[in-house]
DRENDO-1510 file (C-alpha; in Angstrom, 1 decimal, always signed):
<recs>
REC; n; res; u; v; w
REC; 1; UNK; +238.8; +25.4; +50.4 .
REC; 2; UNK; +237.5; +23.2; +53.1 .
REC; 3; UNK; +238.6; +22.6; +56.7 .
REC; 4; UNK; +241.1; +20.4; +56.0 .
REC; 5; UNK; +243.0; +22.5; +53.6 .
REC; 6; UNK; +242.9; +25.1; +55.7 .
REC; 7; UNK; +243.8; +23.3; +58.3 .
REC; 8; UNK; +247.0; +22.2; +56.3 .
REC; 9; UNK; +248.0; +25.5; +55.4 .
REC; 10; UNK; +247.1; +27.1; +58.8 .
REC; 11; UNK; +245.8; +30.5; +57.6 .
REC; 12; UNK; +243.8; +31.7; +60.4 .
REC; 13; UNK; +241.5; +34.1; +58.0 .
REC; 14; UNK; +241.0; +31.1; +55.7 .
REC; 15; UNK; +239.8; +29.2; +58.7 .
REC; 16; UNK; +237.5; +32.0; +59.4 .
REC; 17; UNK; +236.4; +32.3; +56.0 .
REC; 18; UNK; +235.0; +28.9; +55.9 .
REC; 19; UNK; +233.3; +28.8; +58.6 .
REC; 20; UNK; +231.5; +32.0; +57.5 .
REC; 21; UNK; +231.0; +30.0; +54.7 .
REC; 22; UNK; +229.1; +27.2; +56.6 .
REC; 23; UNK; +231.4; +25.0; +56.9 .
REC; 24; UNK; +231.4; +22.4; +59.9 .
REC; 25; UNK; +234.6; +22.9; +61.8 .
REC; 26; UNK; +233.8; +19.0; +63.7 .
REC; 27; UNK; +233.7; +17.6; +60.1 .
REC; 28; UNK; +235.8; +14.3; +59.8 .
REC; 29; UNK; +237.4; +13.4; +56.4 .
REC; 30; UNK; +238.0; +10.1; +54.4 .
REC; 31; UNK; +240.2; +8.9; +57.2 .
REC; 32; UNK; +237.9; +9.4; +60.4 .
REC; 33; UNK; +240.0; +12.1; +61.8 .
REC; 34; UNK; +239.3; +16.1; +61.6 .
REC; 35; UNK; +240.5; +19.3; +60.8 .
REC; 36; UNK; +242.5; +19.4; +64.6 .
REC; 37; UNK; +244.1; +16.5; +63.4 .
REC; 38; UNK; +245.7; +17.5; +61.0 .
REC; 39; UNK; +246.6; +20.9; +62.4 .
REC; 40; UNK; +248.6; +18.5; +64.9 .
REC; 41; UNK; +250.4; +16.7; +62.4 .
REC; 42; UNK; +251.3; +20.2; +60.4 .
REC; 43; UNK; +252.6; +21.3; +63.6 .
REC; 44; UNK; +249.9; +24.6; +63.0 .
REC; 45; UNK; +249.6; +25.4; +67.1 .
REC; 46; UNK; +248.7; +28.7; +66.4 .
REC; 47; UNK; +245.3; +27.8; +64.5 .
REC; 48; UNK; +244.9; +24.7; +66.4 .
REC; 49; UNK; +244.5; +27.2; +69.5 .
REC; 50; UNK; +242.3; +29.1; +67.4 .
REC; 51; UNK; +240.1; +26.6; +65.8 .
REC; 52; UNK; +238.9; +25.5; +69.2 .
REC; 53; UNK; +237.7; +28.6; +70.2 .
REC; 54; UNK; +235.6; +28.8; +67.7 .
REC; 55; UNK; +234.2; +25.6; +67.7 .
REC; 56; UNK; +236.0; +23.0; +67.0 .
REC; 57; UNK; +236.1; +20.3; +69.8 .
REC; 58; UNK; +239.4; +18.5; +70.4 .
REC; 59; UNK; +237.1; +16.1; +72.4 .
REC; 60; UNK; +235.1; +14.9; +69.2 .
REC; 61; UNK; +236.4; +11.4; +68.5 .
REC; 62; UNK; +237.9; +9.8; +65.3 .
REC; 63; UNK; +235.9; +7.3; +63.8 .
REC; 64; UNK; +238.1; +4.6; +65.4 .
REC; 65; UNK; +238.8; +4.8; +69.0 .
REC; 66; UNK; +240.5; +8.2; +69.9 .
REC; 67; UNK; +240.5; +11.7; +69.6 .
REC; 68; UNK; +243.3; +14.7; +68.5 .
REC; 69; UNK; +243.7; +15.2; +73.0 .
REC; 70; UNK; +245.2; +11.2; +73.3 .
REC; 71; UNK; +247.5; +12.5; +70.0 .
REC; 72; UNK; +248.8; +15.8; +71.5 .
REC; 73; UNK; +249.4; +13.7; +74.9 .
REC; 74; UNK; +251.0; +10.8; +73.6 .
REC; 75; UNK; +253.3; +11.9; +70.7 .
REC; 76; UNK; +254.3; +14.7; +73.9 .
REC; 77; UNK; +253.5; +17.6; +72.0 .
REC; 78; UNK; +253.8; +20.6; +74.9 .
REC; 79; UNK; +252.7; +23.7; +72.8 .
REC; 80; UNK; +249.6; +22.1; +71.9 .
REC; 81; UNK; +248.8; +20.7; +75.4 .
REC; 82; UNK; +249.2; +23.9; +76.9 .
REC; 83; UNK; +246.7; +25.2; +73.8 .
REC; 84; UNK; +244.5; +22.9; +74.9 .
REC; 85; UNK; +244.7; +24.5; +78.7 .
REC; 86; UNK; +244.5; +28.3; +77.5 .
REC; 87; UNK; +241.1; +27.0; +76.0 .
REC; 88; UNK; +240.1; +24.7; +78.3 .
REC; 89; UNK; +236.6; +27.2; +79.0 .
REC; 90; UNK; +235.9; +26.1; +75.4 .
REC; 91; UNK; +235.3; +22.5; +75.6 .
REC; 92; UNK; +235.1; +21.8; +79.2 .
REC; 93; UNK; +231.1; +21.4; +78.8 .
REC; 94; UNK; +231.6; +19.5; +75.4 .
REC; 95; UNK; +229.3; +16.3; +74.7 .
REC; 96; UNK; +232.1; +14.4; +73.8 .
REC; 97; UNK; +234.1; +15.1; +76.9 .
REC; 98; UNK; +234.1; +10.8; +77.8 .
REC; 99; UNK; +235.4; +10.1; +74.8 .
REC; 100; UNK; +237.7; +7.2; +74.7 .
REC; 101; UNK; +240.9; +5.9; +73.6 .
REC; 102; UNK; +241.7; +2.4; +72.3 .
REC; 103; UNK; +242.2; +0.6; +75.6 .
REC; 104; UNK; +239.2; +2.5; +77.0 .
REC; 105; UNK; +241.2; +5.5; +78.6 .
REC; 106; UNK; +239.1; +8.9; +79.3 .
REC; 107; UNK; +241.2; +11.9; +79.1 .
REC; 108; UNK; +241.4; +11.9; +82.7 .
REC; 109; UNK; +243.0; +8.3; +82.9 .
REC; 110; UNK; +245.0; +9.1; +80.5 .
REC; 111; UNK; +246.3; +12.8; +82.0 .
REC; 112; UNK; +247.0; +10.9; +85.1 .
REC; 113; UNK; +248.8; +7.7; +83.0 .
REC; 114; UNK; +250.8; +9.7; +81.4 .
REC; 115; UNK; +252.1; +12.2; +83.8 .
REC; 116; UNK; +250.6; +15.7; +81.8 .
REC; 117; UNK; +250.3; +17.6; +85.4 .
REC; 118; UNK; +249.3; +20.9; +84.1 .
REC; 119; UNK; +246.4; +19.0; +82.0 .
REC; 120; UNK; +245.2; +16.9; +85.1 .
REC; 121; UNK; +245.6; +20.3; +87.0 .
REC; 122; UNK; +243.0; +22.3; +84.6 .
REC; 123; UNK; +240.6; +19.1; +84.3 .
REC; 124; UNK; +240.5; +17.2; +87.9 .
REC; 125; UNK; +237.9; +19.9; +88.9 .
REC; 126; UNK; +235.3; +18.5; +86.2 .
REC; 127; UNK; +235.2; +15.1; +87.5 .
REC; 128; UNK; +232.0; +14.1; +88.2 .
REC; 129; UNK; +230.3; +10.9; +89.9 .
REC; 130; UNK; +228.9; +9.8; +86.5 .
REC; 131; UNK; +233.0; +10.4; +85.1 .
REC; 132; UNK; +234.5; +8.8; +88.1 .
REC; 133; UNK; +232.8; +5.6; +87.8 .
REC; 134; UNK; +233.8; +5.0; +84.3 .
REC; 135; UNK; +236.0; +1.7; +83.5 .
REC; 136; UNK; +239.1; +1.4; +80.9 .
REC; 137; UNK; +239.3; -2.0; +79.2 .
REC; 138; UNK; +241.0; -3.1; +82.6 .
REC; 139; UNK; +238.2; -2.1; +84.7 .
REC; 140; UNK; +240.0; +0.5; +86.2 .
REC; 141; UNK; +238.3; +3.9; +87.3 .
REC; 142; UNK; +240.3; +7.0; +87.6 .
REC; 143; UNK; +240.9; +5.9; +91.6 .
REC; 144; UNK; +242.0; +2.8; +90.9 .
REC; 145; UNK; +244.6; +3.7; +88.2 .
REC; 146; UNK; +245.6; +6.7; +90.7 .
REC; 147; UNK; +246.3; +3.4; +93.3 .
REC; 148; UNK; +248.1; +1.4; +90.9 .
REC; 149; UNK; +250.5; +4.4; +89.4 .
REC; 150; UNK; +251.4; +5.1; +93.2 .
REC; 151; UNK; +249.8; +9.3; +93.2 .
REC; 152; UNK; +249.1; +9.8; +96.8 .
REC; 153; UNK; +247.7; +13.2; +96.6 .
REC; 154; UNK; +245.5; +12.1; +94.2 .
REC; 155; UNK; +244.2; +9.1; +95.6 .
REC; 156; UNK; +243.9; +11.1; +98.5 .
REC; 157; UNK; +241.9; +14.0; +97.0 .
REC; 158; UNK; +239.8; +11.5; +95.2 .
REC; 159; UNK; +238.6; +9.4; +98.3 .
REC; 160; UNK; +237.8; +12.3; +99.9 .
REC; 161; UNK; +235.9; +14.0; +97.6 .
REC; 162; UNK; +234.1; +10.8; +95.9 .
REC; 163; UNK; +233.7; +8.3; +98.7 .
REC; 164; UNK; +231.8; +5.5; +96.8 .
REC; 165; UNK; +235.0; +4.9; +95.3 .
REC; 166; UNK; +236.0; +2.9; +97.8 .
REC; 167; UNK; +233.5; +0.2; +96.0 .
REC; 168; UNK; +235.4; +0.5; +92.9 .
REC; 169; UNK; +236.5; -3.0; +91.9 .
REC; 170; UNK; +239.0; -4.0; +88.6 .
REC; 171; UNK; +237.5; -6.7; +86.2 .
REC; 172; UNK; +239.3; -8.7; +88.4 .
REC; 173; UNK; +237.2; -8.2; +91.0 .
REC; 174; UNK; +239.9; -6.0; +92.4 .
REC; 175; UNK; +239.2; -2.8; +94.6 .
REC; 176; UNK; +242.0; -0.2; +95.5 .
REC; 177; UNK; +243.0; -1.8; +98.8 .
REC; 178; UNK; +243.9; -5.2; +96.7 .
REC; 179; UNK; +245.6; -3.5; +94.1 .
REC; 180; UNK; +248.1; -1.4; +96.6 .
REC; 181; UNK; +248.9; -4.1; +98.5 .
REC; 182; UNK; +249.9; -6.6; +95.8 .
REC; 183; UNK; +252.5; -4.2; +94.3 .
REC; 184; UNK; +253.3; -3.3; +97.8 .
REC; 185; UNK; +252.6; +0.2; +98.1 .
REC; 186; UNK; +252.6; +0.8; +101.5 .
REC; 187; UNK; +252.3; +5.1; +101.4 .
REC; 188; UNK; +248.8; +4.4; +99.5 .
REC; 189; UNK; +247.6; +1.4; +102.1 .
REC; 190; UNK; +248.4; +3.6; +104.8 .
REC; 191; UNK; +245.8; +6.1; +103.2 .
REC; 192; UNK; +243.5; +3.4; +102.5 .
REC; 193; UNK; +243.6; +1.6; +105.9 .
REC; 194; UNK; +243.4; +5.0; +107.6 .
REC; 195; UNK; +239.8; +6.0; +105.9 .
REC; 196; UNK; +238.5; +3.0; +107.4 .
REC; 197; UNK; +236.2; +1.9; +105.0 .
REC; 198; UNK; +237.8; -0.6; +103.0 .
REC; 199; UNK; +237.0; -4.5; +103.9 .
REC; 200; UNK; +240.4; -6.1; +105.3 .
REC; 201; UNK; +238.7; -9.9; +104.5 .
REC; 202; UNK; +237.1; -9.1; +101.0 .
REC; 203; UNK; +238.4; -11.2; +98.3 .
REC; 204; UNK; +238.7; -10.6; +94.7 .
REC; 205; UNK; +237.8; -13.0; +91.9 .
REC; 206; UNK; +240.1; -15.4; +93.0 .
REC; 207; UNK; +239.8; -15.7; +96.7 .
REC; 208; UNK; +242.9; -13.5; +97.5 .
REC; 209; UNK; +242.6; -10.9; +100.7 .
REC; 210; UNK; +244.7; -8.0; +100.6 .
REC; 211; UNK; +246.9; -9.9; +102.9 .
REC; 212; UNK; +247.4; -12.9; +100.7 .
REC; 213; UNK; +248.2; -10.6; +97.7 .
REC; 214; UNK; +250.5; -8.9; +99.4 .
REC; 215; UNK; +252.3; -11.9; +100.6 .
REC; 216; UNK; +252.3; -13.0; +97.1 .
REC; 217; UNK; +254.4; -9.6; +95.8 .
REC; 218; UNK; +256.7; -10.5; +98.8 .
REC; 219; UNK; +255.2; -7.1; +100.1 .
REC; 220; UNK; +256.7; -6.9; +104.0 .
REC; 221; UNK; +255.9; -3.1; +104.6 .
REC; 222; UNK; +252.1; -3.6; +103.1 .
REC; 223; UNK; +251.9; -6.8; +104.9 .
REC; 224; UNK; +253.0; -5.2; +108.2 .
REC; 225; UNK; +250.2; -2.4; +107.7 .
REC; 226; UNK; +247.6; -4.8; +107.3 .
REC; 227; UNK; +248.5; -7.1; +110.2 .
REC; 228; UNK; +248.8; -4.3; +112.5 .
REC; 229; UNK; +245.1; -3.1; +111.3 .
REC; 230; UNK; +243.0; -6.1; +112.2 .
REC; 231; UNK; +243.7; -9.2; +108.8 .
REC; 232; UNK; +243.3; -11.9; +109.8 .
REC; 233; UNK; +246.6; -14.1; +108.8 .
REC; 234; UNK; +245.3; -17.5; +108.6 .
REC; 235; UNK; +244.3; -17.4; +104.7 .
REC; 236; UNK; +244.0; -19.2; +101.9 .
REC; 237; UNK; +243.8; -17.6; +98.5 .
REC; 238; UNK; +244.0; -19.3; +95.3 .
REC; 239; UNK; +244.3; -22.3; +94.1 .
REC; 240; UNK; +243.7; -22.9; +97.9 .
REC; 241; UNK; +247.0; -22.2; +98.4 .
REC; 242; UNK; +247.9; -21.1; +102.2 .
REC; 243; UNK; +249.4; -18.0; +102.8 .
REC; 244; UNK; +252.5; -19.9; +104.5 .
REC; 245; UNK; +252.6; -22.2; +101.9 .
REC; 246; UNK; +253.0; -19.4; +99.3 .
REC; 247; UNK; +255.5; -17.7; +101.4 .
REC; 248; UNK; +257.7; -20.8; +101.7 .
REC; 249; UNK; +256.9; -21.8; +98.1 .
REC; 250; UNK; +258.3; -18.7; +96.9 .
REC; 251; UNK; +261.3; -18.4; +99.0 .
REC; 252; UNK; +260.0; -15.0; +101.1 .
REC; 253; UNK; +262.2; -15.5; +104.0 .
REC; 254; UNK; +261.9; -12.1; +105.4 .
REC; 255; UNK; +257.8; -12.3; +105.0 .
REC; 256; UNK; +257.6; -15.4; +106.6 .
REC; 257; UNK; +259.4; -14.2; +109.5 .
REC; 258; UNK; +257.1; -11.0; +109.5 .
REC; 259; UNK; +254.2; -13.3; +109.5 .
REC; 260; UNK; +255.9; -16.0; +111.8 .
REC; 261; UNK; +256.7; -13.4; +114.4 .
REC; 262; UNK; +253.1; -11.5; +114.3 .
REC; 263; UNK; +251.3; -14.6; +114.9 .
REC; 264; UNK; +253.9; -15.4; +118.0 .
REC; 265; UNK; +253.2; -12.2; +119.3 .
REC; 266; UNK; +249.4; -12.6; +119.6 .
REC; 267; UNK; +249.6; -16.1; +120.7 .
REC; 268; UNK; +250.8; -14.9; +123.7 .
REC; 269; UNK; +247.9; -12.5; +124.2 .
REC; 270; UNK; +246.0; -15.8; +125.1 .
REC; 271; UNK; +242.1; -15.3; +124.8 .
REC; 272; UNK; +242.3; -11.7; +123.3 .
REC; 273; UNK; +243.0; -12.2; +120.2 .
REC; 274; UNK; +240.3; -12.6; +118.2 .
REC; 275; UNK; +241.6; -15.1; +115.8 .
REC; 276; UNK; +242.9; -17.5; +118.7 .
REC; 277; UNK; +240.8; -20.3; +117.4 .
REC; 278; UNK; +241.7; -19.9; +113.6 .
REC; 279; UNK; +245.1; -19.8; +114.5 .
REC; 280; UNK; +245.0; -23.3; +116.3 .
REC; 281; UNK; +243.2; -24.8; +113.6 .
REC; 282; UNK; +245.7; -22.9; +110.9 .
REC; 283; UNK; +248.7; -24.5; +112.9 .
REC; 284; UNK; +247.4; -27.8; +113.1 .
REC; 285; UNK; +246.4; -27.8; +109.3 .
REC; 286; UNK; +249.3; -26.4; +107.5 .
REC; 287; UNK; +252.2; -26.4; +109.8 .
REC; 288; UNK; +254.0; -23.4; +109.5 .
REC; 289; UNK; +256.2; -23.5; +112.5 .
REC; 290; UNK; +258.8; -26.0; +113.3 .
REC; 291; UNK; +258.7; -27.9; +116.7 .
REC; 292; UNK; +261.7; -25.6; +118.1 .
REC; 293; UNK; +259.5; -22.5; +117.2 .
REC; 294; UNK; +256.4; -23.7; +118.5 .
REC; 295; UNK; +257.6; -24.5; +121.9 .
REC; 296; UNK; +259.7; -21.0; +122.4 .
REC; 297; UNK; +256.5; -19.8; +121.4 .
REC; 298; UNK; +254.9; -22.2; +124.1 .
REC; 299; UNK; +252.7; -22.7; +121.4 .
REC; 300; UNK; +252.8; -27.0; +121.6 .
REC; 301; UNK; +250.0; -27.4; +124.4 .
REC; 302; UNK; +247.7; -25.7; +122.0 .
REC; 303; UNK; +247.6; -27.8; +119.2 .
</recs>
């Protein structure tokens, strides 16, 4: 018998026996897969469990993209998830630990993706700075999916224990602070702002500051946090589209206010605020406030 029969049947001793034999227990058959495989699909847990202890890698991929950890995970099977955590020790060194799913996922993307805690839990602690800085087909690292799916602790526990992410951009050209604040995650800015290191004015392939993109969501907590840390609110992002504009364009009444009544506020700081001469020209080019507004805002003689 090879593997693969005995991986069918799920006789333990007949697994042992063939690999006393000499057989390879990492072989792949006719359809690119291996004997793991097809342990998973005969539901054989208990050999499955075995089989990796003695040497069978459940990180060795299929011959198209993929391997038996993305199956387990994604078909939700639990008994062979959690076999894959009692024998974690097994194949936590394995060569084949970056292997790769279809749309480019590791098996830490995809452990955070899909929600399999106690899989994340065993596996966080092998991150390394080579495995942190690789890219799914979005361009997305491990932080920056952490960002997008709205895990705090995580996001939190990776910035502080991989700082360089905070140069982590998309293939948009979009870093974490971009991606929180155009789907308006305003727990996750708060931890971004707070670390300090993240550019308020940087701009992503197509000219957008966090501001702009979270104007563009119709964010109003996000924007708040990043007015009250220091953006600048006179932008343009694309298209060369104003911020006001887009605001007004869109119908985002209760962001326009937010950004109406911000920009008020300063004004009336006079010569403090560091975008006084932005704002003028921004008022005189785009308009945003109407005549009533800009003299209760004594705002006319400026412009």
């Amino acid at each position: 018998m090879d593997v693969f029969e005995v991986a069918k049947s799920g006789i333990i001793q007949e697994w042992d026996e063939c690999l006393k034999g000499g057989a390879n227990p990492n072989e792949l058959d006719t359809y690119g897969t291996n004997a793991l495989s097809w342990m998973l699909k005969m539901d054989h847990v208990g050999l499955f469990q075995h089989a990796i202890t003695t040497g069978a890698d459940p990180n060795l991929p299929y011959r198209t993209p993929g391997n038996v950890i993305f199956d387990a995970i994604s078909q939700n099977r639990t008994q062979f998830i959690e076999a894959l955590i009692a024998t974690a020790s097994y194949w936590k060194s394995s060569p084949n630990l970056q292997t790769r799913d279809k749309e480019g996922n590791t098996i830490f993307h995809i452990a955070l993706l899909e929600s399999a805690e106690n899989l994340w839990d065993t596996i966080h602690p092998w991150i390394s700075t080579e495995i942190i800085s690789q890219r799914n087909e979005l361009g997305r690292s491990i932080f920056l999916e952490a960002v997008v799916e709205n895990r705090i602790e995580i996001v939190s526990y990776l910035l502080k224990t991989f700082p360089d992410v905070v140069n982590h951009t998309d293939r948009e050209g979009k870093n974490a602070l971009h991606l929180a604040s155009e789907r308006n995650l305003d727990e996750v800015c708060s931890i971004l702002l707070e670390d300090g290191n993240f550019s308020l004015e940087s701009k992503d392939n197509f000219g957008n500051t966090a501001l702009f993109l979270s104007a563009s969501a119709d964010g109003v907590e996000s924007m708040k946090e990043l007015l009250y840390v220091g953006a600048n609110p006179f932008v343009w992002g694309e298209n060369e589209e104003s911020i006001t504009r887009l605001l007004d364009r869109e119908k985002y009444g209760h962001c326009l206010k937010t950004w109406k009544d911000f920009v008020i506020q300063k004004a009336i700081l006079g010569d403090v605020y560091p975008f006084r001469k932005e704002m003028i020209q921004y008022i005189k080019i785009e308009k945003p406030f109407k005549p009533e507004e800009l003299a209760k805002a004594k705002l006319v003689e400026l412009i």
